[in-house]
C-alpha positions, 0 to 999 in steps of 0.5 A: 867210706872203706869200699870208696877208698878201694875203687881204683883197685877194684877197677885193677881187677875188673877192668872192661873184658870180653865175657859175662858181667862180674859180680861188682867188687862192692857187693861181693865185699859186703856179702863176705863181710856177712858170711864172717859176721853171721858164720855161714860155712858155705857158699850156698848157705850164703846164697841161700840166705840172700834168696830169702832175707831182705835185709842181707839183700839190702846190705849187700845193695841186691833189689827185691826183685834181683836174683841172688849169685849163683855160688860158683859165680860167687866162690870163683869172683871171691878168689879173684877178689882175695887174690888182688890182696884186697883183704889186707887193704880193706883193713888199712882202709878201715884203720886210716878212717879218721874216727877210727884213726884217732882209736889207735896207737903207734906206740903200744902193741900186742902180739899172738898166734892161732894154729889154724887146721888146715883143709888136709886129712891125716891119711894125706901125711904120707912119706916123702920117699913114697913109701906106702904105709897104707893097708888095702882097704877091705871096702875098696875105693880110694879112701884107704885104711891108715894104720897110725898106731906106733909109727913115729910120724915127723915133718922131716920125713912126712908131708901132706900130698894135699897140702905140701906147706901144712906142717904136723903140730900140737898145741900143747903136752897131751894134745893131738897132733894136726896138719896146721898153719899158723896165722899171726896177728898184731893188735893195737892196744889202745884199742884191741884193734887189729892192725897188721896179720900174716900167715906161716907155716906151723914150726917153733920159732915161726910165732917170734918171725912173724911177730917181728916181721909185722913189728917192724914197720912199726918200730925203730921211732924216737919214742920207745914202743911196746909190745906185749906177748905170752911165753911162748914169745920168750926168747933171746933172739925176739927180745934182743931184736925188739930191743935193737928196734927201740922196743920194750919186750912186754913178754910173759916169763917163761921160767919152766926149767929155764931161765927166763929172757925177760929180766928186771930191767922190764918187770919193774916198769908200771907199764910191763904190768899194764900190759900183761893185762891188755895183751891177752884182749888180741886172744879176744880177736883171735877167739872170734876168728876161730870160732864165730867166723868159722875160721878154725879150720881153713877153707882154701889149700895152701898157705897163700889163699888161706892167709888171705882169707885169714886177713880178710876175717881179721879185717872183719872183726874190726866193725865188730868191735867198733860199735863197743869203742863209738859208744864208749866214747860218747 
């Protein structure tokens, strides 16, 4: 029902052309949704599964006796696919589906961040005023030696010459340092669905942005909503904009060496407890995404087509979950 309710966009992109008939947009989704579910890094393996396993050939609509794509073909047509926003509205057609609809809450929301390592090497993070830092490589070739040992290495003054919007960052006190993107997502917590995702670049404040950007079509309705949210959502500025948009600011409190933004006029709310607890299930999603769809490091350049390739894995996890919710209910 999802695929039918993309046929008008599908005929946007594929519209009748001079040239060698596409890969169909329907079969092309299919085969991406079991490249995310299975974790198949590449497109040959994926090729190479649909060669010999019927059941991927059947899902994906191909006949025994048709020949699988070959991956250029496939990589290439996937691109065009991603480029038409396709993935975001997968996942609006998968929400809007009358039985997964009524799973959903326009009320109640979570909110979290992943830093999602970008298709970049560290020997790319070079200075922006080109001058080298690079000793002759005693092997020769182009992969040169990078000496890092006590250099200051900062965004202001370096960027990555394979990915100019990466940004270098940390995910905590005593962690490495890596050229990232940070990709958003907002879950419903009726749920644990995810309903909205965005990518951004790695800096401080990009985390609240993003959440208040995706907050926002949501917000500002006669009945307050909620959104819950770890520490690093405890800020002034994201808990005053919440609240100018009729939102309550479940947040954690952040009282390492400061004074926290979220005081009792929330904490003593039965449902700021309530959800504490559930917020931390979008990490579930995020876990996922990460980890089994393979979606930890970036397989595209730029911020743009690794965002789209985010929300299509996002929109993924969905049918994952949805089984566990169907048989909940039954």
């Amino acid at each position: 029902m999802a695929l039918a309710a993309l046929n008008q966009d599908f005929f946007v992109l594929y519209a009748a052309r001079m040239g060698r008939p596409s890969i169909p947009p329907e079969m092309l989704l299919r085969a991406m949704l079991l490249q995310a579910f299975y974790s198949i890094r590449s497109e040959r393996q994926l090729m190479e599964r649909l060669k010999f396993d019927l059941l991927f050939g059947w899902f994906v609509g191909l006949g025994v006796d048709d020949p699988a794509w070959d991956h250029s073909s496939f990589g290439k047509n996937r691109d065009r696919l991603l480029a038409g926003e396709i993935a975001a509205k997968f996942l609006a057609a998968v929400l809007v589906q009358p039985q997964v609809k009524r799973l959903l809450s326009s009320d109640h929301f979570g909110v979290d961040g992943a830093l999602i390592e970008a298709w970049a090497s560290m020997k790319s993070f070079r200075p922006k005023d080109q001058s080298g830092d690079q000793a002759p490589s005693p092997a020769g070739g182009r992969n040169t030696e990078v000496a890092f040992k006590g250099q200051k290495r900062s965004n202001e003054t370096r960027g990555s010459t394979t990915d100019p919007e990466v940004r270098l960052i940390r995910k905590g006190p005593g962690m490495e340092a890596k050229l990232c993107f940070i990709g958003h997502a907002l879950m419903g917590n009726c749920s644990a669905l995810i309903v909205d995702t965005c990518m951004t670049s790695a800096h401080g404040l990009a985390e609240c942005i993003a959440a208040l950007a995706m907050i926002e079509p949501r917000a500002d309705r006669p009945k307050a909503s909620s959104v819950g949210a770890d520490k690093a959502y405890d800020a002034e500025d994201f808990v005053d904009e919440l609240r100018s948009m009729n939102a309550h600011a479940h947040v954690a409190q952040n009282t390492c060496g400061r004074r926290s933004f979220i005081d009792r006029r929330t904490t003593h709310h039965a449902g700021y407890g309530m959800n504490q607890k559930i917020r931390k299930r979008i990490e579930e999603g995020l876990g996922w995404i990460e980890t089994a769809s393979g979606q930890g490091k970036a397989r595209f350049r730029g911020r743009d087509k690794a965002g789209r390739a985010f929300a299509f894995t996002a929109a993924a996890y969905n049918p994952v979950r949805l089984p566990k919710l169907f048989g909940a209910l039954a």
